[in-house]
Every structure is written in structure tokens, then in C-alpha cells.
N, C-alpha and C positions, 0 to 999 in steps of 0.2 A: 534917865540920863539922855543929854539932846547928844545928838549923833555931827561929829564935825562934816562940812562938805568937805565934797573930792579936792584934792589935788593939795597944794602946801598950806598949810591952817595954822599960824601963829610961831612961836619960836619952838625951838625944840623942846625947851623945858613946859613948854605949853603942851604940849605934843606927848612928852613923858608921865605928866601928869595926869593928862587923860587917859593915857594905855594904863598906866597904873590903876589911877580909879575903876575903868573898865572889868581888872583882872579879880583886882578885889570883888567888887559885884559880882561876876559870873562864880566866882568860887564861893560865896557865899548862898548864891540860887542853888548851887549842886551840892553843898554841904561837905566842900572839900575846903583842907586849909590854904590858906594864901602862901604859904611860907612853906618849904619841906627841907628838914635838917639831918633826916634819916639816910645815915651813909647808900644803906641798899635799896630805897627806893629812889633817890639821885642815879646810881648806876643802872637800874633798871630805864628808865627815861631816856639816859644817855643812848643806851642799847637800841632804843625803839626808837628816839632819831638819827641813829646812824644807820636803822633798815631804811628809812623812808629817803634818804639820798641816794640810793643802789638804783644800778639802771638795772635793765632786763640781764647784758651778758655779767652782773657782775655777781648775781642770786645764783641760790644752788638751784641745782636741777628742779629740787623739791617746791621750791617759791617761785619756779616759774607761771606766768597764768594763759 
């Protein structure tokens, strides 16, 4: 898959199609599915980007680094 250059590279829908195709390939080199419909692992996801938004004072003591 050729790699778009930096900066704005065609319309949006051009743009969406590539991140798509993108997503598909890399889930398919790792042998994950493209697609996840499974209620608890959707809210697990969810969980694990709402840590990665957290500043330092907003983590417990314990996630401090």
C-alpha cells in the first residue's frame, strides 16, 4: 500500500478510504478482526481511551509515574 504525502492529499472521501483500507490491512497482518460487535469488548476500549486522555493530576496515586 503506497503511503499518501504530508500535508492535505485529495478529498475527504479520498482520505477516508485510504484510512479504511489502512485499518483493514494492519488487522488482518495481526489477525484481529476489522469489525468488533462484542458489547464488553467495545466498553473495554472505551475504558482504555478514556485512561489515555488523563493528565498526571487527574490519575490515582497508584498510575502515577
Amino acid at each position: 500500500m503506497d503511503h499518501l504525502p504530508a500535508g492535505l492529499s485529495g478529498t475527504d472521501e479520498q482520505f477516508a478510504a485510504h484510512a479504511r483500507a489502512w485499518a483493514e490491512q494492519t488487522c488482518i497482518e495481526q489477525g484481529v478482526a476489522v469489525k468488533v460487535s462484542d458489547p464488553l469488548t467495545i466498553a473495554k476500549v472505551g475504558e482504555l481511551l478514556a485512561q489515555g486522555r488523563q493528565t498526571g493530576r487527574k490519575r490515582d496515586g497508584s498510575k502515577r509515574l
